[in-house]
N, C-alpha and C positions, 0 to 999 in steps of 0.2 A: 494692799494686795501686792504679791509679787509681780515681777516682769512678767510679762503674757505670752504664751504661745500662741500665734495666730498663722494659720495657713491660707491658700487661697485657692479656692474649688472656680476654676474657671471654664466655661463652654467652650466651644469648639468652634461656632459658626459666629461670624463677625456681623457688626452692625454694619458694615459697611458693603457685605457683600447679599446679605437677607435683602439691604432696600436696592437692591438692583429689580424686584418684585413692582417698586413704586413705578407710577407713572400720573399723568396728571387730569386722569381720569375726574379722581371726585374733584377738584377744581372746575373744573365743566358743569359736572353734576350739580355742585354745589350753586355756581351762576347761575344756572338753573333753574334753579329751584325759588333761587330768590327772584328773579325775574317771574315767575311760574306768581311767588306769592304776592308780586304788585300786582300781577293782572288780573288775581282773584279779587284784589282790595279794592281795584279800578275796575270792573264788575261788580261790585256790591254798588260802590260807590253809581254806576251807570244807571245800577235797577232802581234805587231807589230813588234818583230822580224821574225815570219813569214814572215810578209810583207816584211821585209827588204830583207830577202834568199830569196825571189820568181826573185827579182831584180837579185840580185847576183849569184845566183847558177842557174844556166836556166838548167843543168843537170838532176837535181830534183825538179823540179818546179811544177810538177804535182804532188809529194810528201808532200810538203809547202804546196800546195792551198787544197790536201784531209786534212792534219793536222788543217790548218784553218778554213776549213767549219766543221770538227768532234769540234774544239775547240768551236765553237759558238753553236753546238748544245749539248757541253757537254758529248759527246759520240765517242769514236772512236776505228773501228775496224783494230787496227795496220795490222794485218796479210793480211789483201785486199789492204793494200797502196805501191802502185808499187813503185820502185825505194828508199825504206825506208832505203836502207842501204847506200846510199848518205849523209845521214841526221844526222847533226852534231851531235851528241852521247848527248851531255851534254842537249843540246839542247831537244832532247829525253826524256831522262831520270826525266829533269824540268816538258815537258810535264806531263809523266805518274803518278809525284807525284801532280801533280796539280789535274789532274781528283780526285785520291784518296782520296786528299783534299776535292772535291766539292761534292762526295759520302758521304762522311762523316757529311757533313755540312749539306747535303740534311737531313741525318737519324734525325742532331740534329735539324732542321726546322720539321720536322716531329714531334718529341717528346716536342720540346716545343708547336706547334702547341694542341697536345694532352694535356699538361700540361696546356695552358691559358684556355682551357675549363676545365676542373678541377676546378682552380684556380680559378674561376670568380664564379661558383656553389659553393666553399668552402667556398668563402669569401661571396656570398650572405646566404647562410646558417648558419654562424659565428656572420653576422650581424644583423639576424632576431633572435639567442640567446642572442645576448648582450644588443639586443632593451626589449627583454623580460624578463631581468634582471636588467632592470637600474630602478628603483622605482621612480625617481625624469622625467624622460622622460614617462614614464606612465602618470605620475600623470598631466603632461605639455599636454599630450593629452589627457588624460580625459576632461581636461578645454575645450581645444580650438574647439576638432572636434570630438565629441563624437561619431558617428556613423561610424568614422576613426579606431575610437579605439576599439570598437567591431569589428568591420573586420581584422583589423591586429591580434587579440588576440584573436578568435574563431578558426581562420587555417589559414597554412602560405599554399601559392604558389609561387611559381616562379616568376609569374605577378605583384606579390603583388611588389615585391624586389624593383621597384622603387620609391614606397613610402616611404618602413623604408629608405632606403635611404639619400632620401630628412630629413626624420623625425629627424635621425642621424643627418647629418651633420648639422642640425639647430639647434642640443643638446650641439653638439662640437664644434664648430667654427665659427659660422654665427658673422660675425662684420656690424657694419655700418649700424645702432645700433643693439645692442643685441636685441634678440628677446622676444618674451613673457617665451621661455624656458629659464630662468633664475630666480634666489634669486638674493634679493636686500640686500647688504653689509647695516647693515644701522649703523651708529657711537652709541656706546655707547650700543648695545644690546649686552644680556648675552647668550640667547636662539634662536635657529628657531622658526619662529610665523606664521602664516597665517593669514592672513585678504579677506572671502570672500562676496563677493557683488551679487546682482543677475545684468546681462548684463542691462546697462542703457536703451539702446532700448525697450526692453521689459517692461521695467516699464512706459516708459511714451508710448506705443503703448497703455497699458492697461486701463491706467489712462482716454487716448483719449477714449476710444471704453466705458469704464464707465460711463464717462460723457454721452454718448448718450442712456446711456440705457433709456426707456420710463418715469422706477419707478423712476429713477435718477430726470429726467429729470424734472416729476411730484414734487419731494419732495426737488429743488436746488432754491437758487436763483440764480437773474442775474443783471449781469449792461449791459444797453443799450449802444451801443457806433457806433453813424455814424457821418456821415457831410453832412449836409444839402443842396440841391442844390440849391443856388440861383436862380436859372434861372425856373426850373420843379418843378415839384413836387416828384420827386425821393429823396434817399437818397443813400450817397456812403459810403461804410464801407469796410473794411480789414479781410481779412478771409485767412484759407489754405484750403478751400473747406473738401468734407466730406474725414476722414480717406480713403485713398484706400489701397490694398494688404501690406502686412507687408512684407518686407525682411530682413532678419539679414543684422544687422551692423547700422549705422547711420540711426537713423526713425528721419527723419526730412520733414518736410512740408512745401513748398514754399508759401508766402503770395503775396496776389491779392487782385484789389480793384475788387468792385462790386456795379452796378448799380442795387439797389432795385427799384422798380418803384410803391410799394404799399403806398401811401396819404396817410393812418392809419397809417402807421409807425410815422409818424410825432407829433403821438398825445403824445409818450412817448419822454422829453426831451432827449436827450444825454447824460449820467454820472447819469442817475437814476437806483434804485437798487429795484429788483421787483420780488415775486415769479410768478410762472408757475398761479395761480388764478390769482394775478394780471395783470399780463399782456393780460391776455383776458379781464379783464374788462376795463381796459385801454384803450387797441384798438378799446373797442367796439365790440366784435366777441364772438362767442362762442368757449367751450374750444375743440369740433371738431375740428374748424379751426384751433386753436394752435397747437393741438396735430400733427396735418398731416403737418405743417410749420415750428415746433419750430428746425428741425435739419435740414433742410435748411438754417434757420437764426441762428444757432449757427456756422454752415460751413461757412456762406457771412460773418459771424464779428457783428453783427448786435446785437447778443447776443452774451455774454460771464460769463461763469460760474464762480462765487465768487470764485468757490476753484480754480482755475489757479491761483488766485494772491495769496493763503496759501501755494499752497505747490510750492513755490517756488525752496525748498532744497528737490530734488524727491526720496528717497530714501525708501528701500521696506518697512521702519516703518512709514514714512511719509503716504505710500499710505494705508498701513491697517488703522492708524488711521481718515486716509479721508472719505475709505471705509466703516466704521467703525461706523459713523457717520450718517449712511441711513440702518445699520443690520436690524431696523426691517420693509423695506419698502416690501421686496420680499422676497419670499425662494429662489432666482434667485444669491442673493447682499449677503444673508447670507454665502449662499456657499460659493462664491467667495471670503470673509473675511476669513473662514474656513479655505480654499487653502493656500490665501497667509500667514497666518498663521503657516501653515504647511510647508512652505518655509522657512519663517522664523527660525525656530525652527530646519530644515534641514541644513542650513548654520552654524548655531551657533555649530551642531554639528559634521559639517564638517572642522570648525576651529579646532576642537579638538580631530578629530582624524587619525590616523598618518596611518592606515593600509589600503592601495591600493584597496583592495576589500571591505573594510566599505564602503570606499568614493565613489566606483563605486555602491554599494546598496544604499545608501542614491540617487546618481544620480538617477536611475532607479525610486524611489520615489518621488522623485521632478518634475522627467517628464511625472508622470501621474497627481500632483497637479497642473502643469503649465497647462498639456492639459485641464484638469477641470475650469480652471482661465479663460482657451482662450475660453471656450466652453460658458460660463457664460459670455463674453463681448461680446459675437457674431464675435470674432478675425474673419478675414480676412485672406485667405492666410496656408499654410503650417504652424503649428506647431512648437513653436524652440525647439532643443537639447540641445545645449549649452547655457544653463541658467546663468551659477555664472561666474563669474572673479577673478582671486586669485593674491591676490599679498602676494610672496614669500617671508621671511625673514631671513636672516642669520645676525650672529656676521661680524660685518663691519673690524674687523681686524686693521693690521699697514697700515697709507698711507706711499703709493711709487710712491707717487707724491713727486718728491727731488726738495729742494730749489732753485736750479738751474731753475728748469725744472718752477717753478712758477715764478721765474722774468721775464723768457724768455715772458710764458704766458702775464703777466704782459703791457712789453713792446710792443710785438703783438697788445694785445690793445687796445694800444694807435691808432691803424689807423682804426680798424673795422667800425666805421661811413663809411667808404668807400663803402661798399658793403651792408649799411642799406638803400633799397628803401624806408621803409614806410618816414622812417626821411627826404626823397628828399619828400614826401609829406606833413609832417609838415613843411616843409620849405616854398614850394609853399603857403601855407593855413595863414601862417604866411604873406607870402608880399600881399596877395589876401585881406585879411581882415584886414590889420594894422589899416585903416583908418574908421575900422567899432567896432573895439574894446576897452574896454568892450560892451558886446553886452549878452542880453538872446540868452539862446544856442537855444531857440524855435523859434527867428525870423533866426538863421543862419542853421537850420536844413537842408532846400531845398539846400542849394549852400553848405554844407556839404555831404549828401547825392548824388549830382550831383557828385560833385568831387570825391569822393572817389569809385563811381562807375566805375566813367572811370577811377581813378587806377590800379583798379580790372581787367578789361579788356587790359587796353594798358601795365603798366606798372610792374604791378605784374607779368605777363606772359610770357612779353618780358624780364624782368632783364635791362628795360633802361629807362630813362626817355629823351633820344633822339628822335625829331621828333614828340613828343606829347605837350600839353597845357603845362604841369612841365615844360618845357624847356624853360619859361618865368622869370623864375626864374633866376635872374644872382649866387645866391649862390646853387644854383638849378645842373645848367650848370657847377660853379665851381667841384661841387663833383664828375660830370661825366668828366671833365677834370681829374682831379687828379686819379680817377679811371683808365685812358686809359693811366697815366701813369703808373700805376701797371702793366696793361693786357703789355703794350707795355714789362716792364723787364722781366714777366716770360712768353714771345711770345717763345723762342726758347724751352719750353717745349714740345710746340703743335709739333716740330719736332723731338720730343725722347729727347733731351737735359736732364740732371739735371739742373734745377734751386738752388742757394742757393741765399737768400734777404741777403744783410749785414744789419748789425744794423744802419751803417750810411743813407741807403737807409731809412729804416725804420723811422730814425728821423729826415728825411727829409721833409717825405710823414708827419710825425705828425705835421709838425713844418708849411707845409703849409694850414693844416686843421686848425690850430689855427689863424692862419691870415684868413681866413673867417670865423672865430668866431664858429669852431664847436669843440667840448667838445668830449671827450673819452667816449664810452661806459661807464654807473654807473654801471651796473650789467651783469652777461654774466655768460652763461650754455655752457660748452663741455663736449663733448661725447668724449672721448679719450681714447686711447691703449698704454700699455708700450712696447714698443719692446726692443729689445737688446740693448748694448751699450748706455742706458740710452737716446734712444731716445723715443720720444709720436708721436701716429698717432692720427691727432683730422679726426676723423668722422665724426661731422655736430659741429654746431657752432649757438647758439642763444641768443639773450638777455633776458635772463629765468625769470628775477627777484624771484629766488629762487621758483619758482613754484614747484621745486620736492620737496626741502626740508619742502615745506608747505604742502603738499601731503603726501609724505612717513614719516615726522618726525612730527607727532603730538602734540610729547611733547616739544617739542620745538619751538611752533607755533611762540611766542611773543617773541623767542629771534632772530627769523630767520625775523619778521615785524619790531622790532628792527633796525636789520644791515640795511634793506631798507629803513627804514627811517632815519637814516642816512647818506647811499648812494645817496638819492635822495633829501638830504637834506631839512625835513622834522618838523622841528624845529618848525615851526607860519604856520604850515599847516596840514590838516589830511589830511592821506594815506588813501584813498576809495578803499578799495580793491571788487573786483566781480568777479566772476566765474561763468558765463552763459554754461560752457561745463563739469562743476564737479556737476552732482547733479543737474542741473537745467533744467527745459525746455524752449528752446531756443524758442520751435516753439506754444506756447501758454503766456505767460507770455510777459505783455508789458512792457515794458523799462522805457516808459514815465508816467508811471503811478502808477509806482510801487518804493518805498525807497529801492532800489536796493541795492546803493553806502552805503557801513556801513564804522563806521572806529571802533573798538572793545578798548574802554577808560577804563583800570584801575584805581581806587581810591585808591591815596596813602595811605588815611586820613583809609583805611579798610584795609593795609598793602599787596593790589595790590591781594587782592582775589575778591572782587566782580568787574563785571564786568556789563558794560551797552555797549550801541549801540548810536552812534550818527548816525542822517541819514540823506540823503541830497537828496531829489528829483529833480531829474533833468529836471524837466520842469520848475522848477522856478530857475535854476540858470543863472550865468551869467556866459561867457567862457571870459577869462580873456589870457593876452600874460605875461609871465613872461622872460624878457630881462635877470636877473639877469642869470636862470639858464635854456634858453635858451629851453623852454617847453611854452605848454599853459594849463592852470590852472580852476578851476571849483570853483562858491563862490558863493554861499546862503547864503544874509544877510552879517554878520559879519563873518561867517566860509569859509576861503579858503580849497580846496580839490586840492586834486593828485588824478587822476585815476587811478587803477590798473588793469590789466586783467588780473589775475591769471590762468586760463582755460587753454582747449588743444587745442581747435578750431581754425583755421584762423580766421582774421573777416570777410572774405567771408562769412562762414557758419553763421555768427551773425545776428541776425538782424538789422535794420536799426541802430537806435541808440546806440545798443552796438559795433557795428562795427564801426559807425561815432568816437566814444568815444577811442577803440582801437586805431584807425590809427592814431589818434593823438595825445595818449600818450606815446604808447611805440612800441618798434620793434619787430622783429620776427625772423625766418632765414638769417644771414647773407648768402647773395648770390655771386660766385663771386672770392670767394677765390682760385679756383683753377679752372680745366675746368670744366662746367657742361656737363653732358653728350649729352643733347639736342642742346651744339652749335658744337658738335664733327661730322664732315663731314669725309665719306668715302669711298674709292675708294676697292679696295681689302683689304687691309691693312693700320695700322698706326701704330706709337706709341705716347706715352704720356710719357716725363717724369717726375721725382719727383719733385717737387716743396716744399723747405724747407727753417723754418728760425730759426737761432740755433739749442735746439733740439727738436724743433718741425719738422713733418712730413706734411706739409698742403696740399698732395695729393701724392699719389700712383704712383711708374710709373704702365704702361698701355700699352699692347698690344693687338687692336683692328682687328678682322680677320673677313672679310665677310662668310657669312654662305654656299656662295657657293664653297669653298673650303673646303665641309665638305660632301659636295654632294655626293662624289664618297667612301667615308669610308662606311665599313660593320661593321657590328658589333662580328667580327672574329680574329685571329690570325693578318691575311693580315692587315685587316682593323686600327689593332694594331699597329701593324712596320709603316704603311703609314702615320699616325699622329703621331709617333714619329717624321717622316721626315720632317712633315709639323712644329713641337713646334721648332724643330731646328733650319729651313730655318728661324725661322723668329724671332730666341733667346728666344724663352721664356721659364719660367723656367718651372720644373716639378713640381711645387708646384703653387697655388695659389689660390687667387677669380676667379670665374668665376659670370659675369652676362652677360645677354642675353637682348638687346632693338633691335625692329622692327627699319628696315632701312626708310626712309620715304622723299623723292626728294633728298636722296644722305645723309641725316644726320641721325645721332642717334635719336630716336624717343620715350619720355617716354610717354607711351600708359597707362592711366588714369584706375585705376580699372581693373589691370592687372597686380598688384604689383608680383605677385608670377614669374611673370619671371624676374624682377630687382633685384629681391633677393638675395643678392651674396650667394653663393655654395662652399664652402672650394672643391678644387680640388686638389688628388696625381694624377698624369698621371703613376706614376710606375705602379698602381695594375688595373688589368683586371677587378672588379667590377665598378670602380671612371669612367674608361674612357666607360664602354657599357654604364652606368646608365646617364652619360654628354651627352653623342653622344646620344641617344633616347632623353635625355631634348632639346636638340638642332632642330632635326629633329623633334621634335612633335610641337617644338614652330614655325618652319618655316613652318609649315603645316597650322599651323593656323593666322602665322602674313606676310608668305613671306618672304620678304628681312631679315635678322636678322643681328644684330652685336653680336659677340661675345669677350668679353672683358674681356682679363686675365689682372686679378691686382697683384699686386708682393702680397705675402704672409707674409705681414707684420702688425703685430707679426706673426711668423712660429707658428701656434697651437701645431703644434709638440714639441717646446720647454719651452712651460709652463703647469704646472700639467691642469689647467682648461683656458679658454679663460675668459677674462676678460674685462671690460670696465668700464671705470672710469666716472661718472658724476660727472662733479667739475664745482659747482656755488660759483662765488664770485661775 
């Protein structure tokens, strides 16, 4: 492997300021409790020597049996107990120091009783100061949930406490993966930086509702685009119908064919480019009738706006100068340049300023221009708050990533093909089409598109390609062989077991992937944790092709496309790289008709400063099988290509041909490597244990508790001691992750757009706030999902034991 790109996603909130929370609470408790359990021992121990004299002594037998009933009620009035001076002395005297004992014990369940309510008010109270002192967690929810953050920072209540909570613990120890509260380590920075963005959704929601404006619509051109019915006089064309309601987070639009049935349509060729006049003279119609159909036929596909295919890179300078472009059509289009203008100009100076109440007035500014922006497109729907996206930057520091720790990587590897589904899809697509290749990728598009739909459905969601059409595939079937020899070594996991892989296993499983002809990972992204004793917890696992480091390190674009095209062995071929989810709109912009694929050519002969574009349309290529290095390849004319997906998107969310293009160039989540939570079955309880190779960590051990064992806890004193009994009875520790998934015909259930309860939750079970604030998360989510699994991970890395929580992205 090459040298690694490894960056460092670091929290915000310090271990050493979180445990300002401790105090020495459950040390009391805990004394406690064990004093608590001699004098139950020392009680059994008393009765049943009673028991024993009742037998024995028949003299005083009515003496023994008042002693035992006073003993079990903890109370006894010596002076009323006939025949007491029969009764063994010592015997006695045990007695009455026992009671004295259990008095006592009472007075201290009593004051700590008094004490965990204290205790839990001090530490929710400690924790809503330390939220309102952390600048870096402010500023993390500024971004994310702005109307979160006015409510927490106007007045604190009591009620409130389960948020900061939540808010906390996602500042201080949230793993697997770090969350948006975190700076990005980046190599080779001197300075903290910010880079912010306005939210992609909103920009291309905007850009759609633009397009439809009337004036727009009057002063645009268009290319016609349908297919003509042989049979009728219809036309069929591709649309995502008209924009509906806008909701934060992914504004994406499903495409749909449509049957037009208007015979004028037919008088404009297909691939003709026409304005808003012309096309009524065209059709023959007046421009009434245009005006009242033209956003009908821009929703069926029928029409499509020139500017979809310019602004292909959507970004808020893209859209002003699109906008920008029709200033003087309306005082409607003017404004709305105006606005985003003013956005602009709000960001630039929110990159540059460092003080918590700037950036929150700047906010407050920005979302009366957004409101003005949505009010001028005719926006749809609720208004957004959280506008921009900030990505954090810190000095990247020393790696401690140790050499060790990277051969291990290394050899790991070597077998990950094992758990890459899409690659059991290029392998299928490979023996399907052998006989059809070289071929245009435009006659293989339909049995491309077929197949990869039903991947989508059968084997992306099951994790097999057992029992489905892939399974025709003899090297298909080998990988799911060799796979179930995995699952089968670390099976005694699924029983609590530690698993560790030797290395000879390991170059076993490599040495029979190379006998059907499959090749190691070229490139690969971990999300990884250093814990103690120099061991790494990998977190998820992907074949990244450096997509962060092309994202986060900019200056280093072409030495990070470089090492890829090396890896990918890249010599008599360009690297096409695309990113349909950075920047681009997935759900307007065609694939097939747009010089998507660039590859970015230095001229040496200019000393490698100017730069040009080669571009390679993809409806005139041909999809090609490369034997050598075991991929399928893309060439226009004399230029071969490599496709890239750079993006964040599944290619589920892609469209047709950039998805087709995805699945069969590169991979995505290796799946597989340890248990996923949705094949974990549950009865009351389980465990899960570790699963390691060298010092790698490739899973957590895991103890999974049904949620009806939580049924009967209060959120009190009692309620306290009764889940201590319960972490015992079933070993686990006082420390760790906590996530929560809906139980669903007996198994674990990941419940889709519901992420906030999968979210692991750093848990201490010692302090009285961690355990009311789990126990309400636990019970509010079974209120609302039912059955719940609750599954404590070992707490590895312990947050406790390093200044900040950390996580390593290391692409090689």
């Amino acid at each position: 492997m090459t040298e690694p790109h490894v960056f460092i996603r670091q929290n915000h909130l310090s271990s050493h300021s979180i445990q300002r929370l401790k105090d020495h609470f459950y040390l009391r408790f805990a004394n406690y409790r064990e004093e608590r359990s001699a004098f139950a021992t020392q009680q059994q121990e008393l009765r049943q020597q009673l028991s024993g004299s009742i037998e024995r002594e028949p003299g005083a037998r009515i003496a023994y049996i008042r002693l035992q009933q006073g003993m079990k009620r903890g109370k006894i009035q010596f002076e009323k107990i006939p025949k007491l001076e029969f009764v063994d002395p010592v015997l006695l005297e045990s007695i009455r120091s026992h009671l004295i004992r259990g008095q006592e014990l009472q007075r201290r369940e009593d004051l700590l009783r008094e004490q965990f309510e204290k205790e839990y008010k001090r530490q929710a109270e400690e924790l809503y100061e330390l939220f309102r002192e952390q600048s870096n967690v402010q500023n993390a929810l500024l971004f994310t949930n702005f109307e979160m953050y006015c409510s927490l920072n106007n007045s604190y209540s009591p009620k409130k406490t389960g948020k900061v909570w939540k808010i906390m613990m996602r500042s201080f120890a949230k793993t697997a993966p770090l969350s948006t509260f975190t700076s990005i380590g980046r190599p080779g920075a001197r300075a903290s930086t910010s880079r912010i963005r306005l939210a992609q959704w909103i920009l291309l929601a905007w850009f759609n509702y633009f397009l439809l404006l009337p004036e727009v619509v009057r002063a645009s051109r268009f290319r016609v685009k349908y297919e003509a019915d042989p049979v009728g006089e219809a036309v069929w064309t591709v649309g995502a119908g008209e924009p509906i309601e806008v909701r934060p987070g992914l504004y994406q639009r499903d495409k749909r064919r449509f049957a037009l049935k208007e015979s004028r349509l037919r008088n404009l060729p297909s691939g003709s480019i026409v304005t808003w006049e012309e096309l009524a003279s065209r059709l023959g119609v007046g421009t009434d009738w245009v005006e009242s159909r033209t956003t009908k036929l821009l929703a069926a596909g029928y029409l499509r706006n020139v500017l979809e295919r310019k602004a292909d890179t959507l970004t808020l300078t893209a859209l002003i100068d699109e906008a920008s472009s029709f200033r003087n059509v309306s005082g409607r289009v003017d404004g709305f340049v105006r606005h985003l203008e003013a956005l602009h100009l709000i960001a630039t100076r929110m990159e540059n300023a460092t003080d918590l109440h700037i950036r929150e007035s700047l906010i407050h500014s920005a979302q009366k221009h957004a409101a003005e922006c949505c009010d001028a497109v005719l926006w749809k729907g609720k208004r957004p708050l959280d506008l921009f996206h900030e990505d954090s930057y810190i000095p990247g520091g020393s790696d401690e990533i140790q050499a060790p720790a990277r051969r291990t990587i290394d050899k790991w590897a070597d077998i990950l093909p094992l758990f890459d589904h899409r690659l059991k899809f290029r392998l299928f697509m490979k023996e399907l089409l052998k006989e059809r290749l070289p071929a245009s990728y435009e006659s293989l598009r339909q049995s491309l598109s077929e197949y990869a739909g039903m991947y989508e459905k059968e084997v992306a969601l099951r994790r097999t390609s057992r029992n489905t059409v892939f399974a025709a595939s003899p090297q298909v079937t080998r990988l799911e062989d060799l796979k179930d020899v995995y699952r089968e070594r670390i099976k005694p996991a699924e029983n609590g077991e530690d698993v560790h892989i030797g290395e000879d296993e390991l170059m076993d499983l490599k040495a029979q992937l190379e006998e059907v002809g499959i090749k190691p990972q070229r490139t690969l992204q971990l999300l990884i944790q250093p814990a103690m004793n120099g061991k790494y917890v990998v977190n998820d696992c992907k074949n990244g092709y450096l997509a962060y480091s092309i994202y986060h390190d900019p200056g280093r674009h072409e030495q990070v496309l470089h090492k890829i095209r090396s890896a990918l062995g890249c010599k008599e071929a360009l690297l096409l790289t695309y990113s349909p989810s950075c920047g681009f709109n997935p759900n307007t912009n065609d694939f097939s008709e747009t010089y998507s694929l660039t590859e970015e050519v230095h001229d040496p002969e200019e000393g490698g400063q100017s730069e040009t574009s080669r571009l390679i349309a993809l409806n005139s290529c041909t999809l090609e099988w490369n034997a050598d290095m075991n991929r399928f390849e893309l060439r226009a004319g004399d230029v071969r290509g490599i496709a890239l997906y750079t993006g964040s998107l599944a290619p589920a969310y892609l469209p047709e041909d950039y998805r087709n293009i995805a699945l069969l160039s590169q991979s995505g989540f290796l799946n597989g490597i340890g248990f996923e939570y949705n094949e974990i079955s549950l009865g009351e309880s389980r465990k899960l244990g570790r699963i390691s190779f060298g010092d790698l960590i490739l899973q957590r051990r895991k103890n999974i508790l049904h949620s009806s064992l939580f049924s009967s806890l209060n959120f009190d004193f009692e309620g306290y001691g009764s889940f201590h009994e319960l972490l015992e009875s079933h070993g686990i520790p006082l420390r760790s992750f906590v996530r929560l998934f809906p139980v669903r015909e007996g198994k674990l259930h990941i419940e889709y757009g519901a992420t906030a309860i999968h979210k692991p939750i750093f848990f201490d079970a010692e302090e009285p706030l961690y355990f009311i604030e789990m126990l309400k998360h636990v019970q509010r989510s079974r209120q609302q999902y039912g059955e719940i699994a609750v599954v404590f991970e070992e707490a590895l890395p312990d947050p406790y034991e390093t200044d900040y929580a950390a996580e390593y992205v290391y692409e090689m």
